[in-house]
N, C-alpha and C positions, 0 to 999 in steps of 0.2 A: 394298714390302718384298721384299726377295729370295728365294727359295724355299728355300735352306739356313739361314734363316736362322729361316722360319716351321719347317720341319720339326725343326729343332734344339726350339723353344716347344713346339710339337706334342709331339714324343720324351721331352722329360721325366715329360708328364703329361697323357695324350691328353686330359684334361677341365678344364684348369686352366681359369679363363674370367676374363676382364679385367672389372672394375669397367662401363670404358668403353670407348672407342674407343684399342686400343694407343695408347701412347705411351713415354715412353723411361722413367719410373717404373714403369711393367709390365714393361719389360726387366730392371730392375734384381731387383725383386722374383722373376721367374721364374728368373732364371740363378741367383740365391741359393739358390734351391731346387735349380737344377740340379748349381752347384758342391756341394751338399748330396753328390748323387748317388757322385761320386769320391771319397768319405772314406767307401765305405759297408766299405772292407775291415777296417776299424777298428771300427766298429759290430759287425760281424761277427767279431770275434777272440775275444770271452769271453762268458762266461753272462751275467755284469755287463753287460760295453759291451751285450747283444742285449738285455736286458731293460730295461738305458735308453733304447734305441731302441723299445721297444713301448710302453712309458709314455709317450717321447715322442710318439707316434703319437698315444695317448690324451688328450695336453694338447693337441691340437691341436681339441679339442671345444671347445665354446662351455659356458660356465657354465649348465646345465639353469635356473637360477631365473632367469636372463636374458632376460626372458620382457614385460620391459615397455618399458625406456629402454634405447637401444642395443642393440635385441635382435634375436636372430639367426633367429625362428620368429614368424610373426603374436603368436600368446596371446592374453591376456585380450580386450585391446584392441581383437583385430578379430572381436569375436564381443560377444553382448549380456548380456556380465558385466563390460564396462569400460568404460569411456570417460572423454578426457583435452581437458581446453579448450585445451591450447599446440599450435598448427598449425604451419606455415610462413605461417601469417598474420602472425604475430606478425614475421617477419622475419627472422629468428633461424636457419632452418632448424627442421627435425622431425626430431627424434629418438625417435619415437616410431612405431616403424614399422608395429603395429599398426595405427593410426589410419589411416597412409596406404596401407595396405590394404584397410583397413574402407571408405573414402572412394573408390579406384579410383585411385589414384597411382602404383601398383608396376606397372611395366611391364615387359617382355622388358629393356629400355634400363635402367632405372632399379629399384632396392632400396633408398632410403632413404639418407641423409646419414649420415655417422660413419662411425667405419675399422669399427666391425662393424655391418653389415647383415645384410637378406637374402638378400643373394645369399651359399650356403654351399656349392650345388653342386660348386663347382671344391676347394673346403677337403674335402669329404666325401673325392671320388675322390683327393685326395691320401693323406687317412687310408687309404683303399684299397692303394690303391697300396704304399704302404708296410708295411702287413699283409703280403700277397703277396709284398713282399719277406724279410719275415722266415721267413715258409712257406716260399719258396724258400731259402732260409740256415739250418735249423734245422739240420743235420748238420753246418755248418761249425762254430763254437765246439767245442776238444779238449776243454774240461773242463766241457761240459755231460752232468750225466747225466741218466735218464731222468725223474727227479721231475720235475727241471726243465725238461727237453722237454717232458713233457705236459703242464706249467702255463703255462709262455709258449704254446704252441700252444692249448691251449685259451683262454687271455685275446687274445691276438692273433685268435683267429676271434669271438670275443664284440665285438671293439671294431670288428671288419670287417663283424660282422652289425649292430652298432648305426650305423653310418655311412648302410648301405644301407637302416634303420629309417627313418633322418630325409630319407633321399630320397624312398624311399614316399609319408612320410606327408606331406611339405609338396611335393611336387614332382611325387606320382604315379610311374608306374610306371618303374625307373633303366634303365640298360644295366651289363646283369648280365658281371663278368669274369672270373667263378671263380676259379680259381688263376691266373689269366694275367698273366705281369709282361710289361706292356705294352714291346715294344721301342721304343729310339730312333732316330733317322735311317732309318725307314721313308719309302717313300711315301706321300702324305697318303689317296691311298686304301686304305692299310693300316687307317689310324686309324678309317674311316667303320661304324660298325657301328649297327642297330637296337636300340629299345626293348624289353625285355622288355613283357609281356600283365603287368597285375595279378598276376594268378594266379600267373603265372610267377616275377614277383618275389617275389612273399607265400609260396611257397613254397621259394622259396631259402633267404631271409632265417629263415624259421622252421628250417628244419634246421640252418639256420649256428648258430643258438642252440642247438639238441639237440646237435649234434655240440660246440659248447663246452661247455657245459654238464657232456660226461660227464668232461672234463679238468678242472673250475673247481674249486677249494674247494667245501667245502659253508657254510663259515662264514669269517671273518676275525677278527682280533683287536680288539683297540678302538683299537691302533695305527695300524691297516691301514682305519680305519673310510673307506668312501666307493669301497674297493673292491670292485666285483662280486660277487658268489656264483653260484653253482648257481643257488639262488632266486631270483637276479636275469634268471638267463636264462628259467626256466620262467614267472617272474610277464609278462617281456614277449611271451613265445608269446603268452598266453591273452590279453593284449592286442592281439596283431594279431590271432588270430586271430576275435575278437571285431569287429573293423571288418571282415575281411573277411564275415563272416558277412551284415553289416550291409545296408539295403537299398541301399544306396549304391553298394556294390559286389557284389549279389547279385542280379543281375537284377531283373525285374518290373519295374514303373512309371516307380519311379523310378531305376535304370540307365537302362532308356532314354529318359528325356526328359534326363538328364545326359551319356550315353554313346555312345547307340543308335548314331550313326553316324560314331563315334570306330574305322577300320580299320587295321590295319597292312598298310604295302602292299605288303611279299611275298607275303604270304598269305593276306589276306582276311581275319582273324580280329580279332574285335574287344579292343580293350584293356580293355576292362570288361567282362566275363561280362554277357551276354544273357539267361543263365538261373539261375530261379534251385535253389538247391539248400540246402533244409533242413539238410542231415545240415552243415553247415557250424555253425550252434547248437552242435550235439552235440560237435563238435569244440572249441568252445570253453570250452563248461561242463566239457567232460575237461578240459583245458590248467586250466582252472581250479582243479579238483578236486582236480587234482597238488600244487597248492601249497598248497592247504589240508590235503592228507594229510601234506605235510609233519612237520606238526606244531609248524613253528620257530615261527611267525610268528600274532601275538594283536592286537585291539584293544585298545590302550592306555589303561588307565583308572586313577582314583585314588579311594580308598576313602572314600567319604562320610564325614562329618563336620558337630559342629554350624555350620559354616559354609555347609552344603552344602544350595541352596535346596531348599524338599521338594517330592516331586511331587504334581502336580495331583489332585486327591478326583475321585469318580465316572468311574474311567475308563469304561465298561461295553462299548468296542467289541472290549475286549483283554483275557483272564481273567488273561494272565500277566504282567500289565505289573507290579504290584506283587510280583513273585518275584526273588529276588537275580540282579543279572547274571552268566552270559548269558541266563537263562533269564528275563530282565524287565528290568526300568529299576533295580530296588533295588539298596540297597548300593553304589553309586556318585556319586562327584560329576561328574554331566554337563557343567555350566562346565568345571573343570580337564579330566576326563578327552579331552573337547575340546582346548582351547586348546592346553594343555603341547607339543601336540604339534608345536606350529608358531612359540610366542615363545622357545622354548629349555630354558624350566625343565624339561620331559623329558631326560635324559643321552641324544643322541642315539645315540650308540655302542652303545647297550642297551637302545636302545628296540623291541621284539618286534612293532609295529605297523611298520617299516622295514623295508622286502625291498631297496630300493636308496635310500640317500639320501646325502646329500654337506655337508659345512660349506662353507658360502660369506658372505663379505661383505655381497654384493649384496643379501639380504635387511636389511641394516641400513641402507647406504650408497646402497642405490636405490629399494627399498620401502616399507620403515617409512621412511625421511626424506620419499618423494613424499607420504605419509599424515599424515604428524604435520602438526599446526595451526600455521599459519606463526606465530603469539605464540608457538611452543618452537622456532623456528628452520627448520620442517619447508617442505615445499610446498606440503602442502594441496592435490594435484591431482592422484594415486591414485583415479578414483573407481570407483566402482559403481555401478548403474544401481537405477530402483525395480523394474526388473524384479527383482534379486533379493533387494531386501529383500520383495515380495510374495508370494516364492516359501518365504519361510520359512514354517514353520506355526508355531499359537500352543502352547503350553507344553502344552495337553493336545490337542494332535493334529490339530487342526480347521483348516483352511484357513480363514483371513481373511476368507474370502465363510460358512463357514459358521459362524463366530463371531461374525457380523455382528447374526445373526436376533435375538441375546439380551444385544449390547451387549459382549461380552469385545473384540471390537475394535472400536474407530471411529475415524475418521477427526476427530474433532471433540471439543475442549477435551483437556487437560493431567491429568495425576496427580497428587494430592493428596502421595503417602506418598513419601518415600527408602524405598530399598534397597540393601541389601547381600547377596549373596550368595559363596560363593570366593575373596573377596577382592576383586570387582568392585563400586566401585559405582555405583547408577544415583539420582540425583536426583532430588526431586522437581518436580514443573514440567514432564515429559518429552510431549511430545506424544503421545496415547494411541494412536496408530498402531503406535509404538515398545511398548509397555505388553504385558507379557503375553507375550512371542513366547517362542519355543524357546530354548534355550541358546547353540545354535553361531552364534545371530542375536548377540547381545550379543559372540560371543567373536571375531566373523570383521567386524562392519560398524562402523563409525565415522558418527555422525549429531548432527545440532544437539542440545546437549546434553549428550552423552557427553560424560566424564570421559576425561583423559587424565593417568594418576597422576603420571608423570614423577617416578620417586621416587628416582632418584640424586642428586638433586642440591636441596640447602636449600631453594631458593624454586621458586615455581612448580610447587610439587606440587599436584597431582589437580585440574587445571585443568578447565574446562569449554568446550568447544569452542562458538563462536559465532559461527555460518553466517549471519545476518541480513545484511542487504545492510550495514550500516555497525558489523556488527561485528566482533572485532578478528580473527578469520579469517575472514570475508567479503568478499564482491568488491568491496565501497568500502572497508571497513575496509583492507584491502589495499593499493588503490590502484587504482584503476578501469584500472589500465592494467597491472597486474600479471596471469601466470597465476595466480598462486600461491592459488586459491582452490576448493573443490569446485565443480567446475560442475553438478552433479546431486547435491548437500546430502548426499553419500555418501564416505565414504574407507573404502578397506581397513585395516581394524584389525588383523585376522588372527595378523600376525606381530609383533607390538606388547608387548615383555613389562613387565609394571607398574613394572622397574625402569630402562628405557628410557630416556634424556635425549639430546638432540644438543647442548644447551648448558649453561653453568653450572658453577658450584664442584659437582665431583663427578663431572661425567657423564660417563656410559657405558651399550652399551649390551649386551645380553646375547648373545653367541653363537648364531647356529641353524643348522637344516640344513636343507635344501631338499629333500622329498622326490620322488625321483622315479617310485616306485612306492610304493605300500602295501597292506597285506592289505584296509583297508576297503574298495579299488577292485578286490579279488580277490573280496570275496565280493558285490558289485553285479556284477560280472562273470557270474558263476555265477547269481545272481537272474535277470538278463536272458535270457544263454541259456536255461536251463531254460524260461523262460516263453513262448517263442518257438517251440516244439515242438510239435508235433500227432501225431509217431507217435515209436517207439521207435529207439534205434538204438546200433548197436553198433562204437566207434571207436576207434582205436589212439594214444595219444599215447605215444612215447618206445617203450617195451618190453611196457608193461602198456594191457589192454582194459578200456574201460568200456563199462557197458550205460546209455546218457542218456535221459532221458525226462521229459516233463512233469510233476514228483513235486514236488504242492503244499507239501507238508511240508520237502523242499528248500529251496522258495525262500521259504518264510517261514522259517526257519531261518539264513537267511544272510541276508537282506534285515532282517529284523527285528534281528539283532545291530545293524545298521548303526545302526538306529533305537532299539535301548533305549541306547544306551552316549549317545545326543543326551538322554536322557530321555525319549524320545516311546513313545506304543505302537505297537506294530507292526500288520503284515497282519491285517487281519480275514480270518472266511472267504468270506464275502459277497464282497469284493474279489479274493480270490483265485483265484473262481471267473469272472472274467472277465479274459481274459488281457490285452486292451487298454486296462483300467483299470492295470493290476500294471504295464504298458508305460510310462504315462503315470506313475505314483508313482515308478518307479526313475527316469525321465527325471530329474524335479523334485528325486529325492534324489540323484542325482547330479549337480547345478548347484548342489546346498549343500552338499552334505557335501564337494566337490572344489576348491569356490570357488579362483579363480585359483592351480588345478594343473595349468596349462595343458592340459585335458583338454575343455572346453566348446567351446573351437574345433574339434577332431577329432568331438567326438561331434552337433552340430547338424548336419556334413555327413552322417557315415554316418547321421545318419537319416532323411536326407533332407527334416531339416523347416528348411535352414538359410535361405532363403528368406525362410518364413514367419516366421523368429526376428527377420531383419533387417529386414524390412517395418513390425515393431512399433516404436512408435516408441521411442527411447531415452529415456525421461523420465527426471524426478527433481524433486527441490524448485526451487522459483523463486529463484535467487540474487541476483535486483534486487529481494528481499521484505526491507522492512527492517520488516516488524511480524511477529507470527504469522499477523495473516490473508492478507500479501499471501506469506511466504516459506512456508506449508504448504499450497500448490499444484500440481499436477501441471504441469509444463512441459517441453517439449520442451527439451533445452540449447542453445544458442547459436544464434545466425541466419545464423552465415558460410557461406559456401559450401564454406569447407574443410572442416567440421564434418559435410556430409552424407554421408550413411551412402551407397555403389552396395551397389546388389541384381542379384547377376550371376552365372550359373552358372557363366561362368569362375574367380570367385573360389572356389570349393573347394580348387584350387589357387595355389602361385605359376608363375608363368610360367617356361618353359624360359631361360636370361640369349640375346640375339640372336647374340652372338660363338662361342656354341657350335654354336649350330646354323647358321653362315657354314659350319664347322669340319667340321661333320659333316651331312651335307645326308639322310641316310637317316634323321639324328632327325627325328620329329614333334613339335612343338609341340603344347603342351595346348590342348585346344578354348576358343574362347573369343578365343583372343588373338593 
């Protein structure tokens, strides 16, 4: 390749990075971007052109619920809330990039099959880039005035700080460019620049967000819905700030057996803090705090009714569980106030539990279809692991091992009684493992059994799903040679709304939004910091000072809301006086209450227990069981080799793509790879 020729590729976009190995479709692709560049006086003439220019910036994201087929972030998949039986075994290729993640397949070279992967790195510094350029052009449009100054500036630094969010977080620490619009037809040693330190990123990124922030809306109209707020910037502060706290990236143990001798080699400083430093909690329960002073933003609930199952007698570990919500479990129906939130029948637009959420397809067209039972047309290959149907608790609060002692759960024979509750219902015959659980268990997990109402459409309503090996959604029923089957007797139900169909006289399915933040993960935010704490401290988020501290009443306060609006009762005091129990409960409730919100994958690494999550094994029911005693068996899923899980400290992250760091030799590559 000639050297004017590489500097020209270079000059558009110091970080663009090739799939694969150049070739003349990378040319095409890059000059299109480049020819992009010479029309930018036009972009730049009016309020309008500048402002389709910043939105175009912003389409240039990946759909947030994109998160399983074709997706452009590990998610569910590659962490132990998913798993899916169609490999690159099958021949076919994997489109399923989590998995080949999960497995050890993602290399520097390779991201996965499909025009969207994981490779986003060179897509992020484009969105950059182009930010920067608008930063640099804000005074050229005449008939911009100041409103609109400070509202495209402020969403242009919001969609600049969310680019360098998703570097962070799937790529580790970026090379930070401030305001610098990268020149073109430099020397290629112009372009060679260092990694920023964690630190140093997690604090850019966090100000780019305050600093948009003080420009953004405080609200949007229901027009506008899927646009940013204020809120939307301060709820994802208190998220990163939140991992950065975390042990992962706060020194001690576990930094360094991930980190310890991760250097940057100008100056000796290590990429991942060595040390750790408390007051970092503190700064996150503020960030938190912020948004709950708000005031916008509630857990979304619906008001009980006599359809509305009642709650469990004898609570005795919780005085207030029988008190009206928020202050208990009463007066709410826990199924809906759940569900709604996620199969559509909540009016997204107005729903007060939404700090940032977005309408998309993709939950009907790639979710609920991978989940629905192939007799309605579906996949049947959505699944979920028994890890997390074990991780539910049962309807009066009790972990499954401690329901054990007195029979409310077992593991052995069926349910006599049908049920109805919400509008759900459960049959009888239900395997008693299933029998008894919490709400958001019925409202989020799909199992041998469940009903699947399919009520758009004449026939084929409130079907019953049948995982048996030869039955008509199971793996022979299927066709022994089809994926299209649960391979661990699990599918994600979640987004699944009772009037739902893919086929038939009628069907259709209901609208939803894919949330990308929500206040419930705001007040487990605040739960966890707080309880993290050993001495007092006094921290600055935005303008205003908090004094943070280990204030029990805090965090059963916000941790408990999470938990009465499920039905359940909250923190005892007993529990709450041991912080590493309260550590362990928010974990557990935050793997159900968040269930594939892409948030499981980020949070097993910053706590360093990601390891040991992968180590377990992925079970689920035996789907070569064509009776009850051979299909309600614990078994590991499938025996290929595509299928195994690596257990690797490199995977915390993905790997730097190899064509960049040809490009830029003073980057470091992440450890590991």
């Amino acid at each position: 390749m000639k050297n004017s020729v590489l500097k020209r590729i270079v000059g558009v976009s110091v970080f663009i990075i090739a799939l694969s190995t150049t070739s003349c479709k990378d040319y095409l692709n890059i000059d299109s971007y480049f020819d992009d560049e010479f029309k930018i006086d036009s972009a730049f003439s009016s309020t309008r052109n500048m402002e389709a220019y910043m939105w175009g910036a912003a389409a240039m994201f990946k759909d947030e619920s994109q998160t399983i087929r074709n997706n452009f972030t590990p998610g569910p998949m590659a962490t132990d809330e998913g798993f899916n039986g169609l490999t690159n075994a099958n021949g076919t290729g994997n489109i399923y990039h989590g998995m080949d993640f999960a497995t050890g397949r993602i290399t520097p070279d390779f991201y996965g099959e499909g025009a969207t992967n994981l490779n986003q790195w060179g897509n992020y510094y484009k969105i950059i880039r182009k930010c920067n350029m608008i930063l640099q052009n804000l005074d050229v449009p005449e008939d911009l005035n100041n409103a609109n100054r400070a509202r495209i500036e402020g969403y242009t630094k919001f969609i600049r700080a969310y680019a360098y969010y998703y570097l962070l977080l799937d790529y580790g620490p970026p090379i930070l460019l401030g305001d610098e619009l990268v020149n073109t037809n430099e020397e290629l040693a112009y372009y060679d620049r260092e990694r920023a330190t964690f630190d140093e990123a997690m604090e850019y990124i966090c100000n780019e967000f305050e600093s948009a922030a003080l420009l953004m809306p405080d609200e949007v109209g229901i027009l506008d819905f899927g646009k940013p707020t204020r809120g939307a910037a301060y709820a994802l502060i208190a998220r990163l700030r939140l991992i950065h706290a975390s042990p992962l990236y706060n020194g001690g143990a576990v930094a360094n057996s991930y980190f310890g001798s991760w250097i940057r080699k100008s100056d000796g400083v290590h990429y991942v803090s060595q040390k750790i430093d408390e007051k970092r909690w503190a700064i996150a329960a503020a960030a938190a705090k912020r948004v709950m002073d708000m005031g916008k933003y509630r857990l979304y609930t619906v008001q009980a009714d006599d359809q509305t199952a009642k709650l469990p007698q004898g609570i005795t570990s919780d005085p207030n569980f029988y008190n009206t919500f928020p202050n208990g479990a009463g007066g709410i129906d826990a199924f809906r106030s759940y569900s709604d939130i996620f199969t559509g029948e909540a009016y997204p637009a107005i729903n007060p539990e939404f700090i940032w959420a977005r309408n998309t397809q993709y939950l009907n067209t790639t979710i609920n279809q991978g989940a629905f039972p192939p007799s309605l047309g579906g996949w049947g290959r959505f699944c979920v692991t028994q890890k997390v149907v074990d991780a539910y608790l049962m309807d009066d609060g009790r972990t499954k091992e401690e329901a054990s002692s007195d029979g409310y759960y077992s593991e052995k024979g069926f349910t006599t009684q049908a049920k109805r509750f919400s509008g759900y219902p459960l049959n009888s015959g239900i395997y008693n493992m299933y029998a008894n659980r919490e709400m958001r268990f019925y409202a989020s997990v799909g199992f041998n059994g469940a009903v699947w109402q399919n009520l758009s459409v004449v026939s084929k309503t409130n079907h019953t799903a049948d995982y048996f090996f030869q039955g008509a959604d199971g793996r022979g029923g299927v066709t022994a040679s089809s994926p299209n089957y649960p391979i661990t007797g699990y599918v994600i139900k979640k987004y699944n709304h009772p009037m739902d169909a893919l086929t038939g006289t009628g069907a259709r399915r209901i609208d939803k939004a894919y949330s990308i933040i929500r206040y419930a993960e705001i007040l487990l935010i605040y739960a966890e910091a707080l309880n993290n704490l050993k001495a007092s401290h006094t921290v600055t988020i935005g303008n205003q000072d908090y004094v943070i501290y280990r204030d029990e009443e805090e965090i059963k306060k916000s941790f408990n809301q999470v938990r009465y609006r499920a039905g359940l009762p909250g923190l005892s005091h007993a529990q709450l006086n041991n912080a590493d129990l309260v550590q362990k409960l928010i974990e557990r409730e935050r793997m159900v209450e968040l269930l594939w919100e892409n948030l499981r994958y980020y949070d097993v690494r910053r706590w360093g227990i990601y390891e040991e999550t992968e180590r377990e094994p992925m079970s689920g029911m035996n789907p070569d069981g064509a009776t009850a005693e051979t299909y309600y068996r614990r078994v590991i899923p499938g025996s290929s080799s595509f299928l195994k899980r690596e257990v690797s400290k490199r995977l915390v992250w993905l790997p730097i793509p190899r064509a960049e760091l040809r490009r830029l030799p003073s980057v470091s590559q992440n450890p590991g790879y």
